[in-house]
Structure formats: structure tokens, C-alpha cells
N, C-alpha and C positions, 0 to 999 in steps of 0.2 A: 814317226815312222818306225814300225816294231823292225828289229834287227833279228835275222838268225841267231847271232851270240847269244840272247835271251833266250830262245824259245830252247837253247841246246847248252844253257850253263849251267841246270839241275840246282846248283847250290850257291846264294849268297849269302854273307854274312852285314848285320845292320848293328852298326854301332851308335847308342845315344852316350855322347860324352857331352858334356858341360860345366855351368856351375853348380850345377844339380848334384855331382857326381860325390857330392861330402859324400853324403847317405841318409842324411836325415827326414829331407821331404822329396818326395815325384820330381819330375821335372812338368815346372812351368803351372800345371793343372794342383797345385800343393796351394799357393796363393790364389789362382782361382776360383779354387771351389773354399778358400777360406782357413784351411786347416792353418795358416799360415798368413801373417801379414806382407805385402805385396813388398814391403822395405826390411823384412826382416830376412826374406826370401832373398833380394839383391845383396844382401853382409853375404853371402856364400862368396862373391864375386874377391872378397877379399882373402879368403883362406884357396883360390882355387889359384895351383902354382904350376900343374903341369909337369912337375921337376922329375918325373920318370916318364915323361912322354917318349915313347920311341915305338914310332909307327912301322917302323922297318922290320919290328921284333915280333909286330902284330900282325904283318902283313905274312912273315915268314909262317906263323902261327893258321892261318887264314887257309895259307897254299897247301898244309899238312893236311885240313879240314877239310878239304879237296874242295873250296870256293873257288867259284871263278868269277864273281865281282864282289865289293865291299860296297854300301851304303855309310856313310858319316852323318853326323848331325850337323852340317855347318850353320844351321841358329833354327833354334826350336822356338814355341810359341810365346817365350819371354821375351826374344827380340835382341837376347846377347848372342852377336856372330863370333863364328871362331875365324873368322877372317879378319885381315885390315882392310877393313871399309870406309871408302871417303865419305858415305851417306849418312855415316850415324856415327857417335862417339861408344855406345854401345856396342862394345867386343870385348873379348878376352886381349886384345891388345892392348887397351887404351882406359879397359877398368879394373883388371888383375893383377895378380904379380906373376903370370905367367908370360906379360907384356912382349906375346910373341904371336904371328901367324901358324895357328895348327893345322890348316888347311896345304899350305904348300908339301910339305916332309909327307903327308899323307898321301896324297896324291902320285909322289916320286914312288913311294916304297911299297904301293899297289902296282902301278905301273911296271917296277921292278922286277916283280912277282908274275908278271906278265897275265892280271886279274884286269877286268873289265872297272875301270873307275865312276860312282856314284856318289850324289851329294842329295842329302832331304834339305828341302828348304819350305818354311812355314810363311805360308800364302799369307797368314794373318799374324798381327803383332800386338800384344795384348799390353805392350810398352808405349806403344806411340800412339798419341791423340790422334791424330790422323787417320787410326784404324777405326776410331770409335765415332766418328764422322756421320754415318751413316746405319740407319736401321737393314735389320735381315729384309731382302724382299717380301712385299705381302706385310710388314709391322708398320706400326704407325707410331706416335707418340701415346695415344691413347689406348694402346693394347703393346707396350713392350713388353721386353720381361725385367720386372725391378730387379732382380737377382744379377741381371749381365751387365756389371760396371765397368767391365772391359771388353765387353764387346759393340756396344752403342751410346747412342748421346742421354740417354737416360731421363729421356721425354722431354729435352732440348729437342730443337727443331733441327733437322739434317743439314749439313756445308755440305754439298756436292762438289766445291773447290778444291777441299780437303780433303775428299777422297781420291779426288783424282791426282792429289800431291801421295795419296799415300802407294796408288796404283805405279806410279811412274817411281816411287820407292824403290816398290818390289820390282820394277824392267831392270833399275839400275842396279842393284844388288846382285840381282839374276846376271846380270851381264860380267859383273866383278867375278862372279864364282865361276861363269862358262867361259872365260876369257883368258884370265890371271893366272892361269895353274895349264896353259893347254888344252887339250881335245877332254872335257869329258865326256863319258859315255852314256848317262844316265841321271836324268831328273828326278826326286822322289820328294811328290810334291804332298803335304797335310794343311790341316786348317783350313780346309776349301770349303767348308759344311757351314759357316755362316754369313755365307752372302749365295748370291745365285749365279749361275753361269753370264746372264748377262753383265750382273754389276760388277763378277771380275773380268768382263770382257771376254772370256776361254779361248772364244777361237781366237781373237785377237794375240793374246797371248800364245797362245801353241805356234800363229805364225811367227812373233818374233823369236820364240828358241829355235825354229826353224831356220830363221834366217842367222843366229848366230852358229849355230851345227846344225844344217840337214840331216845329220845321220843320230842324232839323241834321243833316247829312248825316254817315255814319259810316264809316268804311270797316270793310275785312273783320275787321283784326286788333285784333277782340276776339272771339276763339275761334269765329268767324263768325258772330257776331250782328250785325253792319255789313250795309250796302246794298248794298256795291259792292265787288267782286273786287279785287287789288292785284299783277298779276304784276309783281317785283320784275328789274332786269337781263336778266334772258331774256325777250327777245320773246314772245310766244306766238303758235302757228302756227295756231291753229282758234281763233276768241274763243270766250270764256266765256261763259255762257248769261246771266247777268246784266249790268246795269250794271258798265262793266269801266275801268281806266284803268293804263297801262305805267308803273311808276314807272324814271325810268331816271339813271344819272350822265350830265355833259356831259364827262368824262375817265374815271378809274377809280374815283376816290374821292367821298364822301357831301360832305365837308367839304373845304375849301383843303388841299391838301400842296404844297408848292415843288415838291417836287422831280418833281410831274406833270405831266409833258409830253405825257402822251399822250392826245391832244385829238379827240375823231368831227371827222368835219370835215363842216361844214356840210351838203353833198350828204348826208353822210349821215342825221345827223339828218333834214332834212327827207323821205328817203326813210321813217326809221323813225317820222316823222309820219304821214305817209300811208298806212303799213300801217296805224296806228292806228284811221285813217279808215276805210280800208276795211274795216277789221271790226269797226265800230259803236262803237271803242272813246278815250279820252284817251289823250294823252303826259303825264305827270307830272317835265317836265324838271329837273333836281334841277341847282342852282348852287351853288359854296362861297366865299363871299365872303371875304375875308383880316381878321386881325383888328380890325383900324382900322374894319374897314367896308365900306372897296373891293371893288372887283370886277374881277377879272384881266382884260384888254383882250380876251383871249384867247376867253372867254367872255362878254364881251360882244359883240364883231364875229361871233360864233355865236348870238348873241341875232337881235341885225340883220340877219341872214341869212335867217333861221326868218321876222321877220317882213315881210321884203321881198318873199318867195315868197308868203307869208297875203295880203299886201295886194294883191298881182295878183292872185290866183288863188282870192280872198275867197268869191266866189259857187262854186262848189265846196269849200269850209270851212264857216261857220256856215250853218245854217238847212237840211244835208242828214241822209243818212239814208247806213248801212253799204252799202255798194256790191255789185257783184255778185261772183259767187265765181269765184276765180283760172284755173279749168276756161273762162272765159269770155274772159277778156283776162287776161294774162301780164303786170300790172302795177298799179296802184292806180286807184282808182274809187267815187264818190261816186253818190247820186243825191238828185234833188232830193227833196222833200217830198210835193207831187202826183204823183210817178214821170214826171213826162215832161219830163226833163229828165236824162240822164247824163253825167256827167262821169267823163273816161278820166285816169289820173295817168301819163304815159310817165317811169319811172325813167332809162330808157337815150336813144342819140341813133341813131335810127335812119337808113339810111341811103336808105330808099325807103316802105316799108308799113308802118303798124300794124293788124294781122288783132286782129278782133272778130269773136266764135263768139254764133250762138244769141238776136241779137234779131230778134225776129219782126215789130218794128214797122216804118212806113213810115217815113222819115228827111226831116225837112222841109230840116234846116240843121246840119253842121258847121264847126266853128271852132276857132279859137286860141283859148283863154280872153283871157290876158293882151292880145293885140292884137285882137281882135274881127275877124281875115282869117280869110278862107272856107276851108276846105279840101275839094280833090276827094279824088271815092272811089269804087269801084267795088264790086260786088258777084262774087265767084267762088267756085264750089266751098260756095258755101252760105253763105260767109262774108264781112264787111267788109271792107272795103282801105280805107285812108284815108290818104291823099299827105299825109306830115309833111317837108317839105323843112329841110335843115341850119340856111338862114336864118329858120326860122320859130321856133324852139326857144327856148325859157326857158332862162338860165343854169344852174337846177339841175335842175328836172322840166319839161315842159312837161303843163298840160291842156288835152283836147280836149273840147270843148263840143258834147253831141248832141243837138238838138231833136229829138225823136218826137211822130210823128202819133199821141197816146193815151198812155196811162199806161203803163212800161214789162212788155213781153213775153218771156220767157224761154224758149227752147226746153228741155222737160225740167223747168221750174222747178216 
């Protein structure tokens, strides 16, 4: 059941922590695809200690970034939870030396924070035979794919017993995480793409988180029976007709790698913030903390960035609505709630005019958001001019603040 809080929380932050987190390979999809043997991949399990975990410090960090819910990894597609689970021996509890629950502190210190609480949890386990039980719908023995040694019986013939031990895995697991820790607010579900909606049951599924919280938000990837759309790395250019949020990396990778240098730089991000905005839609910013705990400086001064721009430019953030369409102004754009109030997002730094096409309203008052100075403008050729002078400009966007006489008018709209 999609909740207001999402449609009106503009910004989450997605953390993949794990044993992944040395730095050396991906998480999970490093043994997978091979780069890595499947047992050389689990020795992370031994160097992974936790011993600067302090979720309170992250969460404090988060609230600055102006998030208003956090996404965790509580067990990715290798099948090591960050929780104590009575289902498997597989956890950072019971295989590390961090031989602690990192889900509880985490949970406290979002909550703390007074941020909306999420957990991704991986529908599939590329750890347990049980997953591999069964072929993708539509495969047979005689057309698998020899390549996926972890994801089917590998032209064995299917146990459908065993898959149904592995289905009742994932209820039970699911139920330790919505259970154990309080009310969470959000399922963020992956791994759903190799089996079918019927053989993970979906709706099945969607009713029991139902019945554990009625009020839990789902995302898509449970063969689409979630609330809310989840485009992955690639922008999207037209939003999606539903409740929608960008999940995106803050470099290339899900999780910590050393050797990733290759960092959006702030401007950008908050550019691809405010496309978000303007098409009704969340950023889902995805952080990889290092194994101790920490968090690269690097992505942090990219945290403080995001939320230095939020806190000036706050009232064109929460409490608006998707802006108007790019045919109109050549840049980003919010509008308030009542409609008579637009907010213009200038990506660029202009050097005399910002043209706005197609409002029909009278214009009481434009402005600088950030400094509350007046800005001239004139009307030509049907359209807006609005004098944005070089000293008036925001370090990374600036917004301009339109008071309209009436609820906003659209030519064409």
C-alpha cells in the first residue's frame, strides 16, 4: 500500500554494507560472474569486523543530506545476513568477527533521526541449494543456461520440495527483519528476475507483508506487485506513471571498491536530484561504506553538498509537487502544493535571461530563493525574461521563486 511519506520524501539514501565492503570485488555478482571463486569470495567473511560501525553517526550524516528514509542491505545476493537469524548460520553474526546484529543500532539511529526506516532484502540466494532447486519459468533441463551454477539444478531434474523449503526461507527471514527491530517502513525487495511472479508466489507474498504491517511500502521488484517503480542507474526521461524513485550509485559501484575513483561530482548529483523533482519522482542515492564502518570522505563532502543546496532551497523541496514539462522551461522546476507558487531549478549559469514559455498567469513577485532578492523581468514574444545576474547565482543550481496571481496556468496544458 504506497504511503504519502514516499510520494513527499524527495530524498533517500541506499546503503550496501557487507562482506563485500574490503574493496576488492562487487558485492555478491564478483563470484558470480566468476572474477572470483565462490570460497575465496566468503575469506572476506573473516577480515569483515565492523569495528567503526556507528549507525547513529551515519544516520546524523543522512539528516544533514536532507533524507528522509535510509535503505540498508540486510543480506544481498550471497545470502550473508546482517542480522541474527535463526534460519541460517550465514550472518555477519555467527561467520565474522564482527559477531554482532547490525540491523538493530541501525534501525534505532534512523528512527532517531526521525527518517522513515528500509531494509533491501535479496529474494534469491545464490548460497543455498535450495535456491537452485528449480529452473527459471519457461527452462527446462534441455535448454538451461550452463553458465548459472547458482541459480538452477544445472540439468538435474527440479525438487519442487525444495523450493518450497526455500520460499518459506525467505517468509521466515522476512518476518525476523519486519518483526525483530519494530515497525519498518519499507521493503526494498532485488533478485526477483530469475524466477516468475507465479513461482515466487507475488501476490502471495505481498499479502503476507501485509499481514505483518499493513502500512509497508514495497517496491517494484517483486515481479511487480510493489507500489512504486525502481529505475535502476539510468535516469529516466519521461517518469513513470506511478509512484517512482531513481535508485542511483554515488561512483560506479553498489558497495566500497578502493580502487573507485570515479566520483558524480556534486553539481551533478544535485542536478540529477532535481530531475527527480521535476518528474514527481525520489533519488534513491546508494552509499558504500568501508568495512570497519566508515565512510569515504569523498562521499561524504558529496553528502554535504546535496544537503547544503536542500537547506537553502528547502521550500522548492518538501511539501511540492512534479513541475512543469521541459517544453516550458529548459531546466528543473517544482511547484507548490496550492499551484501558485513555481519554482524554476537553473542548472546552468546564465549570462543575461532565463525564458519561461506558456504561463498565462499574472506575476506578483520573482526571486532568488536562497537570498530572498527580487528579480526583474520582462515579458517578450509571448514569453518570460527573468534577469538572473552572475552575482545572484547559487553555487551549484540556483532557484527562482514565482509568485502567481492564482493557481498555476499553462498554455496548451
Amino acid at each position: 500500500m504506497m504511503q504519502q511519506w514516499f510520494k513527499d520524501a524527495k530524498l533517500g539514501i541506499f546503503i550496501h554494507y557487507g562482506i563485500y565492503c574490503d574493496g576488492n570485488w562487487s558485492e555478491s555478482w564478483s563470484f558470480h560472474n566468476g572474477d572470483v571463486s565462490y570460497e575465496r569470495y566468503m575469506q572476506q567473511c573473516e577480515q569483515f569486523t565492523a569495528s567503526n560501525y556507528d549507525p547513529a553517526k551515519w544516520a546524523k550524516l543522512f539528516k544533514k543530506a536532507g533524507a528522509n528514509y535510509v535503505v540498508l542491505t540486510s543480506k544481498h545476493h550471497d545470502g550473508v545476513a546482517l542480522f541474527d537469524t535463526k534460519y541460517s548460520d550465514l550472518s555477519v553474526v555467527k561467520k565474522t568477527p564482527a559477531q554482532r546484529d547490525l540491523i538493530a543500532p541501525y534501525v534505532k539511529a534512523v528512527r532517531d533521526e526521525g527518517m522513515k526506516v528500509g531494509l533491501y532484502y535479496s529474494l534469491l540466494d545464490w548460497s543455498d541449494l535450495r535456491y537452485r532447486s528449480v529452473y527459471p519459468e519457461g527452462q527446462s533441463p534441455e535448454n538451461y543456461n550452463k553458465n548459472d551454477i547458482y541459480g538452477c539444478p544445472m540439468g538435474a531434474p527440479e525438487d519442487p520440495e525444495k523450493w518450497e523449503e526455500f520460499l518459506q526461507f525467505d517468509r521466515d527471514q522476512l518476518r525476523e527483519i519486519l518483526t525483530n527491530y519494530g515497525k519498518i517502513d519499507l521493503i526494498w525487495f532485488d533478485g526477483d528476475w530469475e524466477r516468475s511472479a507465479k513461482q515466487w508466489k507475488a501476490p502471495e507474498m505481498r499479502e503476507y507483508l501485509h499481514g505483518i504491517n499493513p502500512e509497508i511500502v514495497i517496491n517494484s521488484r517483486l515481479r511487480g506487485y510493489g507500489d512504486y517503480d525502481t529505475p535502476e542507474q539510468g535516469a529516466p526521461v519521461i517518469a513513470p506513471a506511478r509512484p517512482w524513485e531513481f535508485c542511483m550509485t554515488i561512483n560506479n559501484n553498489w558497495g566500497y571498491r578502493k580502487h573507485d575513483n570515479d566520483y558524480k561530482t556534486s553539481r551533478m548529483i544535485i542536478r540529477i536530484f532535481c530531475d527527480c523533482l521535476t518528474m514527481g519522482g525520489n533519488l534513491l542515492l546508494d552509499i558504500g561504506p568501508k568495512a570497519d564502518g566508515t565512510i569515504d570522505p569523498r562521499q561524504e563532502q558529496i553528502l554535504l553538498d546535496l544537503g547544503s543546496w536542500i537547506e537553502d532551497n528547502k521550500e522548492a523541496v518538501y511539501g511540492t509537487e512534479k513541475g512543469i514539462d521541459y517544453r516550458y522551461f529548459l531546466g528543473g522546476s517544482t511547484v507548490s502544493k496550492d499551484r501558485k507558487t513555481l519554482y524554476l531549478i537553473s542548472y546552468d549559469r546564465p549570462d543575461e535571461y532565463l525564458c519561461v514559455k506558456g504561463i498565462k498567469n499574472q506575476i506578483n513577485r520573482i526571486s532568488v530563493l536562497h537570498s530572498d532578492e527580487t528579480l526583474q523581468y520582462r515579458h517578450a514574444a509571448g514569453q518570460l525574461w527573468i534577469n538572473l545576474a552572475r552575482d545572484q547565482q547559487h553555487r551549484f543550481s540556483t532557484v527562482i521563486k514565482i509568485d502567481l496571481d492564482g493557481e498555476l496556468e499553462l498554455a496548451g496544458d
